[in-house]
N, C-alpha and C positions, 0 to 999 in steps of 0.2 A: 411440548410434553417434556420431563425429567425423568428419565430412564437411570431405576438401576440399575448396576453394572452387569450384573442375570440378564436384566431385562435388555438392557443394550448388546451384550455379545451376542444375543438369541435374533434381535433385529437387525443387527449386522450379518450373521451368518446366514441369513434367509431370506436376503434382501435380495429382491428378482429387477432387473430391467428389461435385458432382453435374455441373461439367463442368471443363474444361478451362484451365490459366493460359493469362489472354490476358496475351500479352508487349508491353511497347512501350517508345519509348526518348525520352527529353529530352533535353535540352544546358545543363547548368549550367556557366558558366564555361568553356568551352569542351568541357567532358568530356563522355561521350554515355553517358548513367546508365539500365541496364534500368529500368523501372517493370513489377511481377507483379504481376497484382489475380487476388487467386479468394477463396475461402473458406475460408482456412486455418488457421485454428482459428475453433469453433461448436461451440456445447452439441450438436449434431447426434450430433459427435465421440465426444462424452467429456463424462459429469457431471464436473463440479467437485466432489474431497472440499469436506464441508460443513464443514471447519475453518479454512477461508479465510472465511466467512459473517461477516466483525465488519466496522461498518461503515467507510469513510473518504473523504473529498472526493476523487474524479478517477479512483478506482484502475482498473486494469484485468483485464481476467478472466483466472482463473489457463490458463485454455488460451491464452494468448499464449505467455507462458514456457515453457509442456510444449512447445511445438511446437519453439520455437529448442533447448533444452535435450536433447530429444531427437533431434534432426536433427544437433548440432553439440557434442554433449559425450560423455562415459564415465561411468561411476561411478566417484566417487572425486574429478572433476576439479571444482574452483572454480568456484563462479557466484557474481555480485558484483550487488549494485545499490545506488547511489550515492546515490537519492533513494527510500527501501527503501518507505517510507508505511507500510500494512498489513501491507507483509514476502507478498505477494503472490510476490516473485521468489522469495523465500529460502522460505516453503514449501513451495513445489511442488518446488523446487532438492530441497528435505529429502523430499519424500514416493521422490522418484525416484531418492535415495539418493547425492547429490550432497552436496558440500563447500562450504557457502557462507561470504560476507562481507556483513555486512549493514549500510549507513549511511544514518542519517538525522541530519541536525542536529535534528530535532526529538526530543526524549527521549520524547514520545508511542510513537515509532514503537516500540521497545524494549520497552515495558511492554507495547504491544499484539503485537507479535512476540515476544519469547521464549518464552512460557508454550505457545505452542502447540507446541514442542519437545519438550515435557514433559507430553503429554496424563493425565493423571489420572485415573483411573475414577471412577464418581458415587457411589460408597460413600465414596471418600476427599472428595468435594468436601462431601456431607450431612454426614459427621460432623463436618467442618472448621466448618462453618457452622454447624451446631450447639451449636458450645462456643465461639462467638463471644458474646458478652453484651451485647445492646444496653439500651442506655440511656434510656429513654423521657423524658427531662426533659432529654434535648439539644438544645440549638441550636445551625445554624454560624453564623460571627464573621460572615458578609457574611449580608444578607435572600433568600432562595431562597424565602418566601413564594408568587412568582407562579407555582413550579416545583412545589413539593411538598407534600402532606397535610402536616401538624407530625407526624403517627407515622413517616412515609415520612423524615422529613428528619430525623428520631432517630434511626433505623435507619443511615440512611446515615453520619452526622457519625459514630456509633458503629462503622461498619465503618472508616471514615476513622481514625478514629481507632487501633484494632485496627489496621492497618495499617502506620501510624506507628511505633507502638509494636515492633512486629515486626523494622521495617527498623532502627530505633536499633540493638536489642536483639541485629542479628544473626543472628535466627532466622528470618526470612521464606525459606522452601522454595518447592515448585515447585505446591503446591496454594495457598496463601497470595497467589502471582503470578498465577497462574490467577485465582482470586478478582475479585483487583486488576483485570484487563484485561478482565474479562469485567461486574464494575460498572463502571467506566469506558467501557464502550461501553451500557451500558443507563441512564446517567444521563438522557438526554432524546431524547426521539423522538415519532413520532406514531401510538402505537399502543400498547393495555393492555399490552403486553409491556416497554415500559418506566417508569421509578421516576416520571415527570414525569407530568403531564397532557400534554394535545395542545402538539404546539409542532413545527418544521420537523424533519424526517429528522435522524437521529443524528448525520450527520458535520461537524455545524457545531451550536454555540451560539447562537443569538440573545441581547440585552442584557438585561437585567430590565427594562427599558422595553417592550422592543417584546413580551415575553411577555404582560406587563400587557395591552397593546393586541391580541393575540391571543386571551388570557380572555376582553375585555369584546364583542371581535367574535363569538364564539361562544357568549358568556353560558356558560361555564366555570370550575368551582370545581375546585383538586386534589383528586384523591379519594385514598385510602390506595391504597398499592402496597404487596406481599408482599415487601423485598426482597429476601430470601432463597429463598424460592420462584420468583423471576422468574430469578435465577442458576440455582438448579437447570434450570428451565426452558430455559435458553440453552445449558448446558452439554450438555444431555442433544442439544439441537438442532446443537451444533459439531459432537460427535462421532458421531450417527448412522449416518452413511457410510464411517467411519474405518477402512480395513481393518486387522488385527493387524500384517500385516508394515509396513506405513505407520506404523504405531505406532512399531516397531523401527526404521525408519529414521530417522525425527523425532528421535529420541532421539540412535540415533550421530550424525547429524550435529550437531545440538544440541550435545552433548561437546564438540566440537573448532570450532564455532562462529567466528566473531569478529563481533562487535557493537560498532561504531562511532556515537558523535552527533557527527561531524566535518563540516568543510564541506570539502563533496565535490573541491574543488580541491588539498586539500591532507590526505592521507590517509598520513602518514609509516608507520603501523602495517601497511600492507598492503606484501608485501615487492615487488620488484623482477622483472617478466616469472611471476606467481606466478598470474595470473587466468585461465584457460582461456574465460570468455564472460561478459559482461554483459548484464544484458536491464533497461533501463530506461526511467521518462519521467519527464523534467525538468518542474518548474512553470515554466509557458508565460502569463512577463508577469504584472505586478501587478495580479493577481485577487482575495487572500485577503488580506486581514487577522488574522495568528497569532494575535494576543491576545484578538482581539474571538471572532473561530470556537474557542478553546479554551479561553475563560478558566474555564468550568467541569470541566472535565476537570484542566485545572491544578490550579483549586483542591483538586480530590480527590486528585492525588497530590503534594501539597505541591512545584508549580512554579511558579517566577515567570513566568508568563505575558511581561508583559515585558520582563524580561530576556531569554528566549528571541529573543522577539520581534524584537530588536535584533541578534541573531548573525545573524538570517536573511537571505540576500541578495534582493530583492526590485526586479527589474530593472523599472523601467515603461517600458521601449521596445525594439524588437526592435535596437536597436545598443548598448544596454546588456547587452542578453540576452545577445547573440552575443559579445560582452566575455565575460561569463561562461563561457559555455559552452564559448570557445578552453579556457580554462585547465582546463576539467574533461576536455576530450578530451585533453589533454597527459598528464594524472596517468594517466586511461584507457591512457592508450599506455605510460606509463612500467608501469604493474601489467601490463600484458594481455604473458602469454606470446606467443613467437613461434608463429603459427598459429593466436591464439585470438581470438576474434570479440568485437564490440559488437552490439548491436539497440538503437538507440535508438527510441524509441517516441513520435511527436512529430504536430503538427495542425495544421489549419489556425484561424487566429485574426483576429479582428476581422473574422467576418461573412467568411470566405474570402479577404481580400485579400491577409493576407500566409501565404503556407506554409510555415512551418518547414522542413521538411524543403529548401527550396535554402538555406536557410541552411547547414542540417547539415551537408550534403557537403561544402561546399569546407572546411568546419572540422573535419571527420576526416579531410581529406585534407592539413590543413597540418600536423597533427599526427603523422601518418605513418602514418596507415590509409590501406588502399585500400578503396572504395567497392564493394561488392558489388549493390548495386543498394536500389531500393526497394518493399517488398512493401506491397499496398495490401490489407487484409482487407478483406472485405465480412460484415457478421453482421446478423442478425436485429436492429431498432432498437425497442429500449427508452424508452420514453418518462420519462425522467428527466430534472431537472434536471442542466446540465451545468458549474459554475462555472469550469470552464479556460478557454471557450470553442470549444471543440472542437465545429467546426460541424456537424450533422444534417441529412444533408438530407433530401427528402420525399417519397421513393421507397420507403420504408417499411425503408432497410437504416441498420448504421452501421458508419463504418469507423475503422479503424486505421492508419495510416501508418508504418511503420518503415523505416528507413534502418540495412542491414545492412553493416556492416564487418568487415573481417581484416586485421590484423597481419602480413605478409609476413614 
């Protein structure tokens, strides 16, 4: 459905799980801004398809996006996210039959998001893998020693390589990308299900130094990994959930697609008043280091880590930030149809002192959104590391802060 903005603060404000939005109101800049805290999206809800399950630094859960998307769009109508990560937005955008745009300056994001467009059945993934011919007497050009068995790291340099050869060649299809995104996120983690020995959760690389100092703290040797087994294994775990018609949709929307590695300020390919909603969250302050958290994923899909590295805009203070972020809500305004909403998805940082979100407002507001208020989710808290800084606190919940906007 496409709620007007009446319509939408009234369904927000009255929106029950297990009780009631409590409503309340702030003063940013002189404006007097609703704040909704309830529970509005929670696995309680709705499972999550398990084809969102790949992993990435920050992301959020796909029931964030179902809620705006379904509250505030059609089928058919655009959904956009600017800093896309895992493709999180554009997903679920696709499962629920929706028309997206997807951008990330990182070319990770793409490799990791499109294939799921194009779900594969596991007869097509085994036989693909199967006539794949590794190479037992490979090694790669840099030392990955601290990382992998020597059969384990033959295997891979030879899917690497297969890979390569495919994208030259022109041939690389929609099971071959599959492949590609599905090693690429089982290269290192902490658990038999991926190619590495022990080493930190997926969504970041540690250095070959500090891996080394990880072994000898655990007194750890790599042992062989399958790794074509451990793909079949992920594959069969993406799509278990995957209803048929979800299938069907992934795909048409997939078709007509657009896939962007732009920085998000300047997005010339997205047309003019063309976006019906965006649902996103900006990287909040110089947290991540590109090259160091991805240098092996780079190296498996032949990316210069650095290079990239250098395109990235990487604000270290919240007046550098808010620099940035004017010019991203401008482009925002210039794409977003007349009537069509933002959710931006933002936190509190540096141990709660400073809160994004009064940043936000007056900067959708100079841009030419009006502020529809801010929804504070409350969910069940997960104890993960959280590298945005995106404070938890210790009442056992955690939340979400969105700042809702529309385009008058």
């Amino acid at each position: 459905m496409s709620h007007s903005p009446r319509d939408a603060a009234r369904y927000i404000k009255d929106f029950v799980l297990t009780s009631k939005t409590k409503t309340e109101y702030i003063n940013i800049n002189g404006n007097k801004i609703p704040v909704y805290t309830n529970e509005f999206w929670t696995s309680k809800q709705r499972q999550a398809s398990s084809i969102h399950e790949i992993s990435y630094r920050a992301c959020f859960k796909p029931q964030l996006p179902r809620f705006f998307i379904n509250l505030l769009t059609q089928e058919g109508d655009i959904v956009y996210d600017p800093f896309s990560g895992r493709g999180t937005t554009a997903i679920e955008a696709g499962i629920l039959g929706r028309n997206i745009v997807s951008n990330d300056i990182n070319p990770l994001s793409r490799i990791l998001t499109l294939p799921r467009f194009f779900v594969p059945n596991v007869i097509e993934v085994k036989e693909r893998l199967e006539n794949i011919t590794y190479d037992m007497k490979l090694r790669a050009d840099i030392d990955l020693s601290m990382f992998y068995h020597p059969k384990t790291e033959a295997e891979i340099v030879s899917l690497k390589n297969y890979l390569k050869q495919r994208e030259s060649e022109k041939k690389e299809d929609k099971v071959d990308l599959w492949i590609r995104m599905v090693a690429t996120n089982r290269l290192t983690g902490h658990s038999p299900g991926f190619f590495s020995v022990y080493t930190l959760p997926p969504n970041q690389a540690v250095t070959a130094e500090r891996q080394q100092l990880i072994n000898a703290k655990r007194n750890q040797k790599p042992e062989y990994r399958d790794t074509k087994k451990l793909i079949m294994k992920k594959t069969k775990s993406l799509i278990r959930n995957i209803k048929e018609q979800e299938i069907l949709n992934l795909r048409k929307t997939g078709n007509s697609a657009l896939f962007l590695s732009e920085d998000a300020r300047r997005t010339p390919q997205i047309p003019n008043e063309s976006v019906s909603l965006t649902v996103t969250s900006p990287p909040f302050l110089d947290v991540v280091q590109y090259d160091s958290d991805n240098w092996l994923r780079c190296w498996f899909n032949g990316i210069d880590a650095k290079k990239v590295a250098n395109t990235i805009t990487m604000s270290k203070n919240i007046q550098e930030w808010s620099c940035v972020m004017e010019e991203v809500f401008y482009e925002l305004y210039r794409i977003t149809k007349k009537g069509g909403w933002v959710a931006f998805e933002v936190g509190e940082v540096k141990g709660g002192k400073i809160k994004l979100d009064e940043y936000v407002v007056p900067l959708g507001q100079k841009a030419g959104f009006c502020c529809q208020g801010i929804l504070i989710n409350l969910q069940e808290f997960t104890k993960t590391s959280n590298i945005w800084g995106i404070g938890n606190n210790k009442s056992g919940t955690n939340t979400n802060r969105i700042v809702l906007f529309v385009k008058d």
